[in-house]
KOLKE-827666 format. One record per residue (C-alpha): residue number from 1; residue in one letter; x, y, z. Coordinates in nm, 4 decimals, m for minus. Each point is the difference from the previous one (the first is absolute). Layout:
REM KOLKE-827666
 pos code       px       py       pz
 NUM    a        X        Y        Z
...
***
This chain:
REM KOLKE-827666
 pos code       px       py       pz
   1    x  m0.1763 m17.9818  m1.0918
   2    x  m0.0269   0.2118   0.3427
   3    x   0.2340   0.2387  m0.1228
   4    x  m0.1720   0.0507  m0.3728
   5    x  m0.3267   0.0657   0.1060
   6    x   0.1852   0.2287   0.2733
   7    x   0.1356   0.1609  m0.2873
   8    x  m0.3539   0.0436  m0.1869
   9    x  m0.1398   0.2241   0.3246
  10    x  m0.0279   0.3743  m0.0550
  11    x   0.2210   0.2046   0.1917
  12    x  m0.2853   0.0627   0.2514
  13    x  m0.0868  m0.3171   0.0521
  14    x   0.3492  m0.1591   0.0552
  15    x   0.0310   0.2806   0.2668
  16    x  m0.2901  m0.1381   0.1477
  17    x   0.0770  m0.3254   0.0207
  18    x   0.3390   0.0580   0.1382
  19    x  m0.1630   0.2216   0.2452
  20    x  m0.3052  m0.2933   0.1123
  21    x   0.2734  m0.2684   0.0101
  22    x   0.2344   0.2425   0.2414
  23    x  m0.2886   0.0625   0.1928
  24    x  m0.0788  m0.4006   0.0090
  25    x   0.3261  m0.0702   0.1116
  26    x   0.0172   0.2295   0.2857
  27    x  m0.3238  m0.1450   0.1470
  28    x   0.1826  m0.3267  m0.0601
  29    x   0.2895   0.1400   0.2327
  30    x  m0.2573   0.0928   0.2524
  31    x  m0.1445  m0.3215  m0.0102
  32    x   0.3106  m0.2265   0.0777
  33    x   0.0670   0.3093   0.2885
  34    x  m0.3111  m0.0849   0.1891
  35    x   0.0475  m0.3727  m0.0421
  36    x   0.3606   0.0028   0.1748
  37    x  m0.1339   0.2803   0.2384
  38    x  m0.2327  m0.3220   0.0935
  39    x   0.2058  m0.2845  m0.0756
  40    x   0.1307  m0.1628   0.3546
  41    x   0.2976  m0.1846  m0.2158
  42    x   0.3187   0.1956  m0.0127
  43    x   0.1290  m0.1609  m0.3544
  44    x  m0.3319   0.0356  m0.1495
  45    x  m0.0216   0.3456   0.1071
  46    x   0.3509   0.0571  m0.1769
  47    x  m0.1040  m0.1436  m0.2903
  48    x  m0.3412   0.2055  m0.0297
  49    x   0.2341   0.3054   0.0246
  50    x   0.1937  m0.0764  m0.2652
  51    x  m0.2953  m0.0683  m0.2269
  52    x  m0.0912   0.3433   0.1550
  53    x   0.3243   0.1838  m0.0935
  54    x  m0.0181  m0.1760  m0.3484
  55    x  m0.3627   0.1743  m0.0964
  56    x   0.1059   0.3156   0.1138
  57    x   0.2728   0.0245  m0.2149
  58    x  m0.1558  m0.1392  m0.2746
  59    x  m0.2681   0.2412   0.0393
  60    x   0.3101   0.2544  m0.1014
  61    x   0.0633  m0.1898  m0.3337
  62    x  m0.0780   0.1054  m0.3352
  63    x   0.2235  m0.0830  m0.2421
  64    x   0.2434  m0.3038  m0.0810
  65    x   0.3308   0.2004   0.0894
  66    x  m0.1920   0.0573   0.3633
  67    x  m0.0749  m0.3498   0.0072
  68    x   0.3354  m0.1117  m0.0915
  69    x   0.1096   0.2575   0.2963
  70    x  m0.2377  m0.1526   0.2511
  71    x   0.0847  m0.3359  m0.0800
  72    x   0.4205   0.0821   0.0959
  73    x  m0.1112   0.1693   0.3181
  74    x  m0.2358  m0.2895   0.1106
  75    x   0.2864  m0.2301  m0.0721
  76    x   0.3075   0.2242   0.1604
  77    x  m0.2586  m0.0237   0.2743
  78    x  m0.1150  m0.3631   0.0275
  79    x   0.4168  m0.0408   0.0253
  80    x   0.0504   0.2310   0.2407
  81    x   0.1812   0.2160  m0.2009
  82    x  m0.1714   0.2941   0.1848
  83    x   0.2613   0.2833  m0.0826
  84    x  m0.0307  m0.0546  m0.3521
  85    x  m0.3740   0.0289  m0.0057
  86    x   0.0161   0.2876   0.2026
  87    x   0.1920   0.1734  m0.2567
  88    x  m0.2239  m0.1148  m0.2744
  89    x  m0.3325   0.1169   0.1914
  90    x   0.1636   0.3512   0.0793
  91    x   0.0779   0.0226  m0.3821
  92    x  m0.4007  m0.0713  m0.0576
  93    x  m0.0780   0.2349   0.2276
  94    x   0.1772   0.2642  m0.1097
  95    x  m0.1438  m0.0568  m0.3456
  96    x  m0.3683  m0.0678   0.1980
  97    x  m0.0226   0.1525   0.3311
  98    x  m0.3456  m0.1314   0.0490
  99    x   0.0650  m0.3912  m0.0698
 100    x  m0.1725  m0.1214   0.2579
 101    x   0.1307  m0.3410  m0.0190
 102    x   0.3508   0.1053  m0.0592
 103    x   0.0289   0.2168   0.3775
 104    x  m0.1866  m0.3383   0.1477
 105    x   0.3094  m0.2116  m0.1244
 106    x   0.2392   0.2409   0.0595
 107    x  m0.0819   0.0537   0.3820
 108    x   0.0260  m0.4314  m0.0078
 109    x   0.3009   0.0533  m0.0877
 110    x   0.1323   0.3042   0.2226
 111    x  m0.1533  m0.2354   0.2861
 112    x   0.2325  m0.3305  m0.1069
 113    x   0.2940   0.2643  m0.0386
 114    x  m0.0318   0.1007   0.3923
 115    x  m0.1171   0.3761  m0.1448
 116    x  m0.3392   0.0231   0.2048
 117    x   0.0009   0.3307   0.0310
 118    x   0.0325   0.0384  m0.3789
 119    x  m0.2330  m0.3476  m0.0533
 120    x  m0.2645   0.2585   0.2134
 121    x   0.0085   0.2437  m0.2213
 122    x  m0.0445  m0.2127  m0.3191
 123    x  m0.3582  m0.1402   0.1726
 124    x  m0.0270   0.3730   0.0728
 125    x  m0.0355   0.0433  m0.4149
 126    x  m0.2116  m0.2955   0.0036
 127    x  m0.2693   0.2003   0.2121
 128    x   0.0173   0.3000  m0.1239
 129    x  m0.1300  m0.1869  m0.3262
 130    x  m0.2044  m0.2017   0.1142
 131    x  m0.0884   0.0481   0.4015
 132    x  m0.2606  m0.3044  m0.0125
 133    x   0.3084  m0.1810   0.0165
 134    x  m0.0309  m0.2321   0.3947
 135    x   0.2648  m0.2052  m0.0833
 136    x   0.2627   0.2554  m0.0832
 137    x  m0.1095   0.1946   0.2839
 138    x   0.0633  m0.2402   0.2173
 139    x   0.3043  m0.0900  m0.1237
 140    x   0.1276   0.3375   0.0621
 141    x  m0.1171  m0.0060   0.3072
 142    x   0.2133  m0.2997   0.1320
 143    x   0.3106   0.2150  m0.1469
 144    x  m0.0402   0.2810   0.2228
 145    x  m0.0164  m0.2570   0.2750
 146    x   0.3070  m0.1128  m0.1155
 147    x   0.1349   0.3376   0.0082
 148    x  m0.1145   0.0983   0.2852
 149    x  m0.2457   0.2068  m0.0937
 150    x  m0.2784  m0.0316   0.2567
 151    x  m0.2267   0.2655  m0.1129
 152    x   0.0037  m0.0395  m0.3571
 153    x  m0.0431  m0.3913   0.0292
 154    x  m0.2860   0.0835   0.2328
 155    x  m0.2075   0.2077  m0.2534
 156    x   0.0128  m0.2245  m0.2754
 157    x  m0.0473  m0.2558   0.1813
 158    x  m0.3182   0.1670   0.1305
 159    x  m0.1258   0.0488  m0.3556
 160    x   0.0439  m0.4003  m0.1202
 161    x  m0.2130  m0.0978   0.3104
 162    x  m0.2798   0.2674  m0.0635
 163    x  m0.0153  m0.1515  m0.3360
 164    x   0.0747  m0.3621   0.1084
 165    x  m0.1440   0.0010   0.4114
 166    x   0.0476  m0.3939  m0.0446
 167    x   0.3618   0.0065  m0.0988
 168    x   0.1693  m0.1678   0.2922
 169    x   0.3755   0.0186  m0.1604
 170    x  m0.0696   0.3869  m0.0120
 171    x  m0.1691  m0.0020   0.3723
 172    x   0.3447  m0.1904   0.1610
 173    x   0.2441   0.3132  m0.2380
 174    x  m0.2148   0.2391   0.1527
 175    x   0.0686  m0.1378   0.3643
 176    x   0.4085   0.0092  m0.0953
 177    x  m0.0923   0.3333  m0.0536
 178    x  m0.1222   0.1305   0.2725
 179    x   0.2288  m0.1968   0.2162
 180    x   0.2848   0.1982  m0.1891
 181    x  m0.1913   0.3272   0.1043
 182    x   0.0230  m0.0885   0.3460
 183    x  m0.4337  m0.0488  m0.0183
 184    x   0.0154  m0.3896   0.2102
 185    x  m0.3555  m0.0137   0.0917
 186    x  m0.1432   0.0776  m0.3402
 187    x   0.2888  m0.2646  m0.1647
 188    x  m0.1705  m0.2258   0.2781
 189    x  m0.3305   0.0560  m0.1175
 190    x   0.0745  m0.0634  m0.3708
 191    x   0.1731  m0.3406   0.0365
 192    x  m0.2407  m0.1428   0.2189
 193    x  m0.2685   0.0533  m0.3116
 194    x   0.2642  m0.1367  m0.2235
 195    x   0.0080  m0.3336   0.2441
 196    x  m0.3517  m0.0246   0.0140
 197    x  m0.0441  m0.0010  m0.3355
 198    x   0.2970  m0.1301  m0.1243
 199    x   0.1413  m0.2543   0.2494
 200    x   0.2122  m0.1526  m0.2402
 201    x   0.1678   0.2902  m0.0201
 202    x   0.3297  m0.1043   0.1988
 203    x   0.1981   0.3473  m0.0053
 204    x  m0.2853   0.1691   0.1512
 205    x   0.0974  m0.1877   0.3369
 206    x   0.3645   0.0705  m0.0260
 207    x  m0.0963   0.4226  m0.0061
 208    x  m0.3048  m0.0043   0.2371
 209    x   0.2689  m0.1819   0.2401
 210    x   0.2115   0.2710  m0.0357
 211    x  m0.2851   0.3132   0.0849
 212    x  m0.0895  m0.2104   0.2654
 213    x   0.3299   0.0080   0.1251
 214    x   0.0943   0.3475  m0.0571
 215    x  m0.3691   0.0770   0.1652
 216    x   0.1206  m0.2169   0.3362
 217    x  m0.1934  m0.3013  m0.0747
 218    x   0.2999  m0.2324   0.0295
 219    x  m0.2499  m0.3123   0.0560
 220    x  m0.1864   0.0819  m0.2950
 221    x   0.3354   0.0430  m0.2545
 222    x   0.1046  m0.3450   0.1327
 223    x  m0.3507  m0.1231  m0.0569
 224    x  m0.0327   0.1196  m0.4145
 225    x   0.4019  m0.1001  m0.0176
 226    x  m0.0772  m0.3964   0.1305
 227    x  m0.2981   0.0668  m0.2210
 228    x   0.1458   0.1199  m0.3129
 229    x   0.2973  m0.2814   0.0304
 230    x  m0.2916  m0.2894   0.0477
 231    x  m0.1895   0.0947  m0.3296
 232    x   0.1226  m0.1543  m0.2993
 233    x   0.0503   0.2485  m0.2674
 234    x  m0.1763  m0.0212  m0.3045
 235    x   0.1881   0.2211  m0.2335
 236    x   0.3515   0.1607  m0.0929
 237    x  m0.0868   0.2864   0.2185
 238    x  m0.1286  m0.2163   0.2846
 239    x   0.3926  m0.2091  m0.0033
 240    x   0.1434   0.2914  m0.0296
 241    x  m0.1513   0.1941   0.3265
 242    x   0.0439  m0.2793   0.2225
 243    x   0.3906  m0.0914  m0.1277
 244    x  m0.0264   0.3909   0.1154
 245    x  m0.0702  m0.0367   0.3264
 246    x   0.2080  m0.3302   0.0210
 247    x   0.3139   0.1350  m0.0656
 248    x   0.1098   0.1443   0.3182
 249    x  m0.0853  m0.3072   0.2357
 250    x  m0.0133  m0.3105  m0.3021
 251    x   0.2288   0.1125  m0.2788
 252    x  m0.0116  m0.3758  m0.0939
 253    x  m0.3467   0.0405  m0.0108
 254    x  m0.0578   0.3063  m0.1747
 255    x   0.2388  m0.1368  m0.2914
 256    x  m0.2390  m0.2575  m0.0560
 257    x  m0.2764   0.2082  m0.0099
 258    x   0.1710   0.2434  m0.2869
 259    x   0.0853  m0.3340  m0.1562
 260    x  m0.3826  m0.0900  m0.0034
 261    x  m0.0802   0.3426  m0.1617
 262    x   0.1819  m0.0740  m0.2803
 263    x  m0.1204  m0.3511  m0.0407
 264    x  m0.3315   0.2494  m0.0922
 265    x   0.2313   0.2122  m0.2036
 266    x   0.3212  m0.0690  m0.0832
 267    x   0.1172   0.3768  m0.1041
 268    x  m0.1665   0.1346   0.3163
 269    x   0.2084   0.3190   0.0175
 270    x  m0.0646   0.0260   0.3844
 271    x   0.0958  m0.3522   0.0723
 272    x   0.3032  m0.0520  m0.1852
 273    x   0.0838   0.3461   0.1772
 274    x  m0.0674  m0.1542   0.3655
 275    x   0.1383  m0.3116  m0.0904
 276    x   0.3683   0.1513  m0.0725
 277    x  m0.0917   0.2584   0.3269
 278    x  m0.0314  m0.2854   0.2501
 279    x   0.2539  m0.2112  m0.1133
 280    x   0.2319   0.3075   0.0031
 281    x  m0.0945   0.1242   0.3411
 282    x  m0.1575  m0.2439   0.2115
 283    x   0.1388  m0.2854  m0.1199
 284    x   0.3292   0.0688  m0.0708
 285    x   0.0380  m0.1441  m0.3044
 286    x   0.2156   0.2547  m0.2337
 287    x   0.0472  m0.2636  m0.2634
 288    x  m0.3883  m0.1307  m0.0448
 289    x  m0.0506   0.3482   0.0454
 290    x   0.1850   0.1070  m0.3107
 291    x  m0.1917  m0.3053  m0.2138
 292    x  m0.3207   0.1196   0.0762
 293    x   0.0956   0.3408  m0.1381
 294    x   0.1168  m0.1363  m0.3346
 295    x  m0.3329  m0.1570  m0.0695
 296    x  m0.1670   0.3000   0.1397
 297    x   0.2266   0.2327  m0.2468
 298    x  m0.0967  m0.2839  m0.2372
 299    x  m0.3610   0.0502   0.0009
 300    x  m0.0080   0.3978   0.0748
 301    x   0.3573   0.1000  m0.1950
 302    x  m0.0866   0.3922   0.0294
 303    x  m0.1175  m0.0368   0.3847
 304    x   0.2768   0.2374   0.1149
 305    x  m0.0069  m0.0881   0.4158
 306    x   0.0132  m0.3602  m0.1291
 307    x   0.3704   0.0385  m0.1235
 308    x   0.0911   0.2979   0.2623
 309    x  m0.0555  m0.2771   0.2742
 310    x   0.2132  m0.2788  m0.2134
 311    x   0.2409   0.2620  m0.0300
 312    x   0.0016   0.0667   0.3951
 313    x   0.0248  m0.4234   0.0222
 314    x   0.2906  m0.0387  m0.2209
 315    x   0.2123   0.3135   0.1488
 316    x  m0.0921  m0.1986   0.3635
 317    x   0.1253  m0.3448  m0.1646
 318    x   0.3207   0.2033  m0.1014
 319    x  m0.0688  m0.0148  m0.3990
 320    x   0.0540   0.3319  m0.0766
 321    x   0.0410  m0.0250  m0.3722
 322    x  m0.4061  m0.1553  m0.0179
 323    x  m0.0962   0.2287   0.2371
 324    x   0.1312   0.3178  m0.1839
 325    x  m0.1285  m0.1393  m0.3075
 326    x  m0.3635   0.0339   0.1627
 327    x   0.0390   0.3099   0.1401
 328    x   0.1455   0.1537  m0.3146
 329    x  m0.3097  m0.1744  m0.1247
 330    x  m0.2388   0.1850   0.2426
 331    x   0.2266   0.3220  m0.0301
 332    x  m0.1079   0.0716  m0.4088
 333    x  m0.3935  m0.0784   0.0621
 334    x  m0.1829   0.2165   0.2167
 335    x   0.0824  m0.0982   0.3564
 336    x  m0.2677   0.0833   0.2638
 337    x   0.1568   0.1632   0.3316
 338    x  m0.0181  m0.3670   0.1683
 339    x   0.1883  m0.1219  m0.3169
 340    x   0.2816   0.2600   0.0850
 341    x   0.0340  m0.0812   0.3145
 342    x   0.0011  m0.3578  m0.0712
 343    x   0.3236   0.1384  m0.2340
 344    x   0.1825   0.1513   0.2850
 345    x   0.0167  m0.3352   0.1691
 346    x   0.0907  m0.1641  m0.2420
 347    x   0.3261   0.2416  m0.0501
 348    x   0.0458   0.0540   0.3626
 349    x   0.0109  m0.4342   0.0746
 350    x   0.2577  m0.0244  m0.3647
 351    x   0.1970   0.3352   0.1676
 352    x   0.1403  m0.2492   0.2765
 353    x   0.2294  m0.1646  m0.2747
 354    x   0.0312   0.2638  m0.2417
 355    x  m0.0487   0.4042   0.1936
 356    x  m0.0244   0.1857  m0.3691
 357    x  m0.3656  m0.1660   0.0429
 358    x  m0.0978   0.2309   0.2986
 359    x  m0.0555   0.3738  m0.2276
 360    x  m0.2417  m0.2465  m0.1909
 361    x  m0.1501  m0.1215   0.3003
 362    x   0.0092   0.3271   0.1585
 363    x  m0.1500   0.1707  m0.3145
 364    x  m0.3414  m0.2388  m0.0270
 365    x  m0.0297   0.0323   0.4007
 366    x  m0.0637   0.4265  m0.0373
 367    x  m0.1729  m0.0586  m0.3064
 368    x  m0.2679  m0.2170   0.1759
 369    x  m0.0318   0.2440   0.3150
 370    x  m0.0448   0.2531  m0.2212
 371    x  m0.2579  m0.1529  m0.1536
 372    x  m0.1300  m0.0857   0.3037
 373    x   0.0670  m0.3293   0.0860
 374    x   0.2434  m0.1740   0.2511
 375    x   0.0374   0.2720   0.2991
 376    x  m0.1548  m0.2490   0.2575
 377    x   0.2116  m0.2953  m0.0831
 378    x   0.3324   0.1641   0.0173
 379    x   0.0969  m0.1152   0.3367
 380    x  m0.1068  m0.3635  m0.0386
 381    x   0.0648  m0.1278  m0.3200
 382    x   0.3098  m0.2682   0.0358
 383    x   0.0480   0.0490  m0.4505
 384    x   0.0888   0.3397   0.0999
 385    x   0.2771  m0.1055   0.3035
 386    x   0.2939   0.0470  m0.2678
 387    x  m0.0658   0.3874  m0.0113
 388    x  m0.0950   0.1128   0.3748
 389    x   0.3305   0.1189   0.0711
 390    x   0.0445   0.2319  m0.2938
 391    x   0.0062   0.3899   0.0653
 392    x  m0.2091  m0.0034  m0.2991
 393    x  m0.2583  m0.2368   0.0615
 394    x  m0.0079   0.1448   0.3385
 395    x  m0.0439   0.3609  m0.1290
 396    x  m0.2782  m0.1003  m0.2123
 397    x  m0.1872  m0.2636   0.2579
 398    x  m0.0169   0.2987   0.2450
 399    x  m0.1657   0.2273  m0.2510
 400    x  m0.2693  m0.2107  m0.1178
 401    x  m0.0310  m0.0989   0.3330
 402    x  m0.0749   0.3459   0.1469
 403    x  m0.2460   0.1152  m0.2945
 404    x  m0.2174  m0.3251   0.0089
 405    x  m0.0285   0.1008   0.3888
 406    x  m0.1007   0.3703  m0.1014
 407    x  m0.2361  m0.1513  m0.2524
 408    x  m0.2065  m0.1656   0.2189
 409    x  m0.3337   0.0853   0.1574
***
């Protein structure tokens, strides 16, 4: 019946419509943005984002075959099956460059395939369309944190809190900020607002103890630590800060505290992730280790560091033939630099048995310095033991070495 008196509309006016109801949806979008922006509940604030990133990219469609395309990308997504909706979003926005709801998804999914600086420029799209946009903003923001990218974090980061002063989440990225620019005292100031208006806020603690104890104030960093370990958490970000700051004195401890994040949320990408990391490296538990990774891989099958670090398990457990499998694996996708160096110690452990495996290990290790990763862990890392020796390795160590020390400041 919808669809026949659709049908009955002039031209005009079915252009009108279309245009009200995309214009009804995006305020939708906006809608569920502030109410996560507000929301204190980490699962409800993942579902509200989803409803989110549902109206914006409905607000792109227009016809059945676009709804029929939505609907396989929302599913490849919901599975994470985020390589294959990345290809389907870059093939609607080459056909649309301004789908709004299609760069949204597709930075998602850049961001759950380890590609942040790529993810970054996806939200970029988003606010270029539309720059009313907080939540995307701020998203992008806490990927150039994650890159390392003080400055740019820092601005936007400045722009979601003149918009949103109140927006305590944005107030504590802003601090992690400016402690990244070397700016302490100003870091200081900004997480003791967040605590006083947010004391539930349990990571808060964990970073203000750490300005305080680059700023000398070693009394003070113990004082937020015994604080921030005392509080119970009340979210999957709040477990997952304090199994943080566990890790290096309680591994025990922090395991159950990664364990109690996913009681909250059971494909919590971060947890499963520390989960596998401390039963790896603090715990010593290569097998466990290894089973937390397949349900990890499980729930996030295109999360490329996810299989680079079961690849780096099984070459350490002496199963070569599963370990190659996930590096070839890693090797046809689009490996970050981390993800290639991951790769080269996976070849160098496997070269031990078999030494035709150290021109592939050798070959991932200069890709990744060259890309810029790696240079500072070159002397340390035990995965890498199997190659020291080698002219080769040795030729190319000392290069990377000297031009990261010309590089810096």
């Amino acid at each position: 019946t919808r669809r026949r008196l659709f049908r009955q509309l002039s031209a005009a006016e079915r252009e009108r419509l279309i245009s009200e109801v995309r214009e009804l949806l995006l305020l939708l979008a906006r809608v569920r943005e502030t109410q996560a922006q507000q929301s204190k509940d980490s699962s409800r604030q993942a579902s509200l984002l989803n409803q989110a990133r549902d109206w914006l990219l409905l607000a792109q469609v227009q016809t059945p075959g676009r709804e029929e395309r939505h609907s396989r990308i929302a599913q490849a997504m919901r599975e994470g099956r985020f390589a294959e909706a990345a290809e389907l979003l870059e093939d609607v926005l080459r056909k649309e460059p301004r789908s709004l709801g299609a760069w949204y998804d597709l930075g998602l999914c850049q961001e759950r395939l380890g590609q942040d600086r790529e993810a970054a420029g996806a939200f970029g799209a988003c606010l270029a369309l539309d720059p009313g946009l907080v939540h995307v903003l701020h998203k992008r923001a806490t990927l150039w944190l994650r890159l390392k990218e003080y400055r740019r974090g820092l601005a936007d980061l400045d722009e979601v809190l003149r918009q949103r002063p109140g927006d305590a989440r944005a107030r504590l990225n802003r601090a992690l900020a400016l402690l990244g620019l070397g700016r302490e005292r100003e870091a200081l100031a900004n997480l003791d607002r967040v605590l006083r208006d947010e004391p539930h806020l349990t990571h808060a603690y964990f970073v203000r103890a750490v300005v305080r104890a680059r700023l000398g104030d070693r009394a003070g960093a113990a004082a937020d630590r015994a604080e921030g370990l005392k509080r119970e958490p009340v979210d999957e970000q709040g477990w997952l800060s304090r199994g943080a700051a566990r890790l290096a004195s309680e591994p025990q401890g922090a395991l159950a505290d990664f364990d109690r994040a996913l009681v909250l949320n059971p494909r919590s990408l971060p947890a499963l992730q520390n989960r596998a990391h401390v039963l790896a490296e603090h715990l010593h538990r290569p097998v466990e280790a290894v089973a937390a990774l397949d349900v990890l891989i499980a729930c996030w099958p295109d999360y490329l560091p996810a299989r680079s670090s079961r690849a780096v398990m099984l070459a350490r457990l002496g199963r070569r033939d599963a370990a190659h499998r996930d590096a070839e694996h890693c090797r046809k996708a689009r490996p970050t630099p981390e993800v290639r160096y991951q790769l080269a110690g996976v070849y160098a452990l496997t070269s031990r048995q078999h030494p035709q495996d150290k021109a592939l290990a050798l070959r991932e290790l200069a890709s990744a310095l060259r890309l810029g990763y790696g240079a500072d862990l070159l002397d340390h890392d035990p995965d890498l033991a199997p190659l020291r020796q080698d002219p080769e390795f040795q030729r190319v160590a000392a290069a990377f070495r000297d031009l990261a020390r010309h590089a810096r400041p």
